[in-house]
C-alpha atoms as one frame of an Amber mdcrd trajectory, in Angstrom:
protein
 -20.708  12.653  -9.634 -24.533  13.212  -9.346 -25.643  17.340 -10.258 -27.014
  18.900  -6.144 -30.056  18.885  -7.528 -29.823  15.212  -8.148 -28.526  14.197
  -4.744 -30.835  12.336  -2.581 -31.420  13.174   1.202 -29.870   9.675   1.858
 -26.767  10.655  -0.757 -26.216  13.307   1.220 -26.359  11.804   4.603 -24.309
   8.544   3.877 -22.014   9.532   0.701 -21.638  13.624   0.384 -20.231  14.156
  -2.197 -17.172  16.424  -0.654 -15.943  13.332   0.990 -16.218  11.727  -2.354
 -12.846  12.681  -3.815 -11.019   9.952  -5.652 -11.217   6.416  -5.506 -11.648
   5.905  -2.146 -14.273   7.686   0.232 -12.880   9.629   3.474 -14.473   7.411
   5.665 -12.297   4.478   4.198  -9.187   6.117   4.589 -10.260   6.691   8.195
 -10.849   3.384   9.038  -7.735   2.500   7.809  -5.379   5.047   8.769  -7.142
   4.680  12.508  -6.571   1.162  12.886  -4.677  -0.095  16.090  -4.969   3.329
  17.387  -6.630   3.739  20.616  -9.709   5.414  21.257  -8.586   9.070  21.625
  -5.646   9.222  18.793  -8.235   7.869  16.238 -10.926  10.436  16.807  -7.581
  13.158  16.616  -6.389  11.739  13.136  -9.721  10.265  12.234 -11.066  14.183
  12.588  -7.595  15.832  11.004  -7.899  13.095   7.697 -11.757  14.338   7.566
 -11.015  18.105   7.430  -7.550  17.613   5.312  -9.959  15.534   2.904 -12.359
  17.832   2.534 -11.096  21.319   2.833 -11.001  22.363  -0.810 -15.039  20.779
  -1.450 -16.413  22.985   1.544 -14.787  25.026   4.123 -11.264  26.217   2.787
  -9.141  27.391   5.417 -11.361  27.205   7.706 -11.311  22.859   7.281  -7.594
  23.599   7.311  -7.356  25.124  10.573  -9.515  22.332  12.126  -6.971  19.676
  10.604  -4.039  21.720  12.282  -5.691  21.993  15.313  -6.473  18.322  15.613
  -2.855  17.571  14.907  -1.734  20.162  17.226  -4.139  17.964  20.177  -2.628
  14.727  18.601   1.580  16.241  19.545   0.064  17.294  22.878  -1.449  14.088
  23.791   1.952  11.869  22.957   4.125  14.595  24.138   2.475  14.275  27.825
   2.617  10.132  27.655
């Protein structure tokens, strides 16, 4: 992983580097984990995989509480279907 002061404006836009944990970047996992969901459940587990992902690299709880909450919109959704 590049030093900040090494990261360009385009590294930071397209690859930052706190969804660069692992193998695999966030956005990867989100595109599969979102597949053959429709339009509203991916955004909710798209959003809770993107705060889950990244909670330790930038927000702590904070991220945390956003992942709960999009899970907690995600039971509410299938529990009125």
């Amino acid at each position: 992983m590049k030093k900040d002061e090494e990261i360009t404006g385009r590294d930071r836009v397209e690859h930052p580097s706190h969804y660069n944990q692992g193998k695999i970047e966030c956005i990867e996992a989100i595109e599969s984990a979102t597949s053959g969901l429709n339009g509203y459940e991916g955004y909710l587990i798209g959003n809770t995989i993107k705060y889950a992902w990244r909670w330790f690299h930038k927000n702590g709880e904070e991220d945390l509480k956003k992942a709960k909450y999009h899970i907690d919109l995600l039971l509410k959704y299938l529990n009125e279907e």
